[in-house]
C-alpha positions, -999 to +999 in steps of 0.1 A: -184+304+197-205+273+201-195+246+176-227+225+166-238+187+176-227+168+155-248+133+158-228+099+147-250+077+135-240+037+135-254+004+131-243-029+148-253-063+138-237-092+147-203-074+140-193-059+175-159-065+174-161-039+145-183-016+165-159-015+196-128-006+166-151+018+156-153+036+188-121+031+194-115+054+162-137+081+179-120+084+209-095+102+187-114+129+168-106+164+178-141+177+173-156+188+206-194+182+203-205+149+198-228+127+201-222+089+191-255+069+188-250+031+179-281+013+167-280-026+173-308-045+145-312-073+170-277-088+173-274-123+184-247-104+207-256-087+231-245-051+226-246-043+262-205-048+264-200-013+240-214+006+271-190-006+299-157+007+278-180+036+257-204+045+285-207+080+269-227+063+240-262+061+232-270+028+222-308+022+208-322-020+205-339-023+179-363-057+186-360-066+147-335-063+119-345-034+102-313-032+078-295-003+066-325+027+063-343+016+089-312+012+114-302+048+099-340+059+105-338+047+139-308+068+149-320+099+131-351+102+150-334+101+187-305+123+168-300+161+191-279+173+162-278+197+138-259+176+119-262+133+110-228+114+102-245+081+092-214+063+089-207+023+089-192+004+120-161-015+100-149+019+094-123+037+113-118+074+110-089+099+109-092+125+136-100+155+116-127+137+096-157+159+114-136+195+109-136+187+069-170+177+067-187+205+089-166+229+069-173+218+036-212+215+048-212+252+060-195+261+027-231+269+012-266+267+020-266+241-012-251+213+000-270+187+010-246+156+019-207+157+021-188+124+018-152+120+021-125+102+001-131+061+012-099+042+014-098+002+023-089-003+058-065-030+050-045-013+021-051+021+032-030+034-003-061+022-022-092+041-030-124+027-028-149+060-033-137+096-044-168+104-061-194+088-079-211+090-118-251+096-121-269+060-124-275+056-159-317+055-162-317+024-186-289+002-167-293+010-134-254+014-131-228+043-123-187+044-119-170+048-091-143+076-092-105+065-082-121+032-076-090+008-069-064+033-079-034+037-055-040+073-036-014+095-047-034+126-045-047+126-079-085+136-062-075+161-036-101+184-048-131+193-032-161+186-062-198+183-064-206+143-072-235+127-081-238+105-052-226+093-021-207+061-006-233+046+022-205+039+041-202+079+053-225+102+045-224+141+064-261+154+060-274+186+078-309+178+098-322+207+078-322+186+049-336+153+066-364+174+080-378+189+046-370+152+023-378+128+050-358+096+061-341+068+040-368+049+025-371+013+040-383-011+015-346-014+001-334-032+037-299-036+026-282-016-010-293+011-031-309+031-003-282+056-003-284+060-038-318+065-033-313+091-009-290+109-030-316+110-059-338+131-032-315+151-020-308+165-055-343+165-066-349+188-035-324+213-048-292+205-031-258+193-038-240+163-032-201+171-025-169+150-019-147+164+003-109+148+005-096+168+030-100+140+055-108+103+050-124+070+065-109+039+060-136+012+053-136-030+060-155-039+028-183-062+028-172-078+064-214-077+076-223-100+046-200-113+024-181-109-006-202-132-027-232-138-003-268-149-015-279-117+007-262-098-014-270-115-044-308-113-036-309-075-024-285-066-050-311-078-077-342-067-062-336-033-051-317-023-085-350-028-103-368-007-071-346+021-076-354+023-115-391+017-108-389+049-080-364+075-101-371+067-137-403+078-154-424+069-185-418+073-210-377+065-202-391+036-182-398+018-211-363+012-221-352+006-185-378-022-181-366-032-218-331-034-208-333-054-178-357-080-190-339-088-223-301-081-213-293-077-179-312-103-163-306-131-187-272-124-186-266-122-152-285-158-144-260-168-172-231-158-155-241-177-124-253-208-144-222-211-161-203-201-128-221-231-114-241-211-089-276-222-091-280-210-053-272-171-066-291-175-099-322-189-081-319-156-057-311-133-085-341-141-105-363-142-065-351-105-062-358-097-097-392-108-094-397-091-061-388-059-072-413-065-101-441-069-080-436-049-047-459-022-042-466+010-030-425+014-034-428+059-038-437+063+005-408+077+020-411+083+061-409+111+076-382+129+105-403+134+134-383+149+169 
C-alpha cells in the first residue's frame, strides 16, 4: 500500500546555518514519501548552498520577506501533498516524528492539525509546548501546557488542545483547501493562533500528539527581547481580538486592553528603561487599531 506525500514545509531567512541542521535532521526520518520544500523570504544569503548537499529539495525565492504566513502560503501552494508539515527551520526532528503525526491525523476524519510535544533543542529534558489553553476573548492570552517543566512523561497522552505551537504544525490539504491559507496581515506571531481559531470554527479538531517530538531553538530568527518582536507582539495581539472576538464581547476586550494591558505594559518598559520597546509597543498597538480590511483570508489554489 501506497503511503501518502507528505509535504515539509520550511522557511529560511537569514538563518541557513539552521536550515542545513534542519535537513540534516531529515535525512534521518524513516517515513518514505517526502517531499521537503524550503521557502527563502529574501535572505541576504544566498540559499543556493542548501541544494548542493540537499539536491533532493525544493527550494522556492521569494523576492520579498513575506514573514511567517506568507513564507507558509508560499510553500503550500507548490505543496504535491496530501498532507502540510509547516514546521520551523531551528528545529530538529526525531525520526519517527512523521509516523505519529500521519497516524494520529488518520485517526478521524475530525482532526484538523496535529502538533507534537515541543522540547528546547538545547535542554532537550525541558518542555516548551504539550498543549495549549483557548485565548481568553478579553486578554488576548492563553497557557502553555508543561511549559518549562522537566519531561518525565507526565503528558504522554494523546489529547484534543485548543491550539497549536507554530513551530510544527501537521495539517491535512483537505483542510487548507476548504479554510484557505494563513492569513498574511500578521507577518510574524499570532498567525498560527489565528489559524487554529479557523480550523475549529470549520468543525475540526486540534490534537497533540506525544508519541514523537521536535526539538525547537527558541527565538534564534529574532531575538529574545527584539523591537521586532516587541512591535508584532503588540500589534497583531490586538488583530487577533479584532478578527475572533465579536460585539458585544468586543467591548470588554477593547476595554481591557486600552485601560489595563497597554498602559501597563508601556509601564513595564518605562520603568525597565526601554523607551525603544515602549515607543514600538504603543506603534504596534496603534497599528493594529487602525489596520483595515483585517477578516480576508487567501485562498489554496493548485
Amino acid at each position: 500500500m501506497n503511503k501518502p506525500l507528505i509535504s515539509v514545509i520550511t522557511i529560511n531567512y537569514n538563518g541557513l546555518i539552521h536550515t542545513m541542521d534542519f535537513l540534516a535532521s531529515f535525512q534521518k526520518i524513516t517515513y518514505p514519501n517526502v517531499e521537503v520544500i524550503v521557502v527563502d523570504n529574501a535572505s541576504k544569503e544566498s540559499p543556493d548552498n542548501l541544494l548542493e548537499k540537499y539536491p533532493d529539495t525544493i527550494l522556492v525565492k521569494n523576492p520579498v520577506n513575506e514573514g511567517f504566513a506568507g513564507g507558509n502560503n508560499r510553500g503550500m501552494e507548490i505543496a504535491k501533498g496530501d498532507y502540510f508539515f509547516l514546521i520551523n527551520n531551528d528545529t530538529e526532528v526525531a525520526p519517527d516524528i512523521l509516523e505519529a503525526l500521519l497516524e494520529r491525523a488518520e485517526n478521524s476524519e475530525k482532526v484538523g492539525l496535529v502538533c507534537p510535544k515541543i522540547l528546547y533543542h538545547e535542554k532537550p529534558d525541558i518542555i516548551q509546548y504539550a498543549g495549549f489553553s483557548a485565548i481568553n476573548p478579553i486578554t488576548g492570552r492563553g497557557k502553555g501546557k508543561g511549559y518549562l517543566e522537566k519531561d518525565q512523561g507526565q503528558h504522554q497522552v494523546a489529547e484534543i488542545t485548543q491550539l497549536a505551537h507554530g513551530a510544527a504544525m501537521f495539517i491535512p490539504k483537505k483542510v487548507v483547501d476548504e479554510i484557505g491559507l494563513m492569513a498574511e496581515l500578521y507577518f510574524l506571531y499570532y498567525e498560527e493562533m489565528d489559524y487554529c481559531e479557523r480550523i475549529k470554527q470549520a468543525g475540526y479538531e486540534i490534537w497533540y500528539e506525544p508519541k514523537s517530538f521536535i526539538l525547537h531553538k527558541e527565538s534564534m530568527s529574532v531575538g529574545k527581547n527584539s523591537l521586532l518582536k516587541t512591535y508584532y507582539m503588540s500589534r497583531n495581539r490586538w488583530l487577533y481580538l479584532r478578527r475572533n472576538v465579536d460585539y458585544p464581547l468586543f467591548i470588554f476586550t477593547a476595554g481591557y486592553y486600552l485601560f489595563i494591558a497597554l498602559p501597563k505594559n508601556l509601564l513595564v518598559h518605562l520603568f525597565q528603561g526601554e523607551m525603544d520597546h515602549a515607543r514600538k509597543y504603543f506603534k504596534g498597538f496603534i497599528d493594529g487599531l487602525f489596520l483595515k480590511d483585517i477578516k480576508e483570508n487567501p485562498t489554496l489554489i493548485n
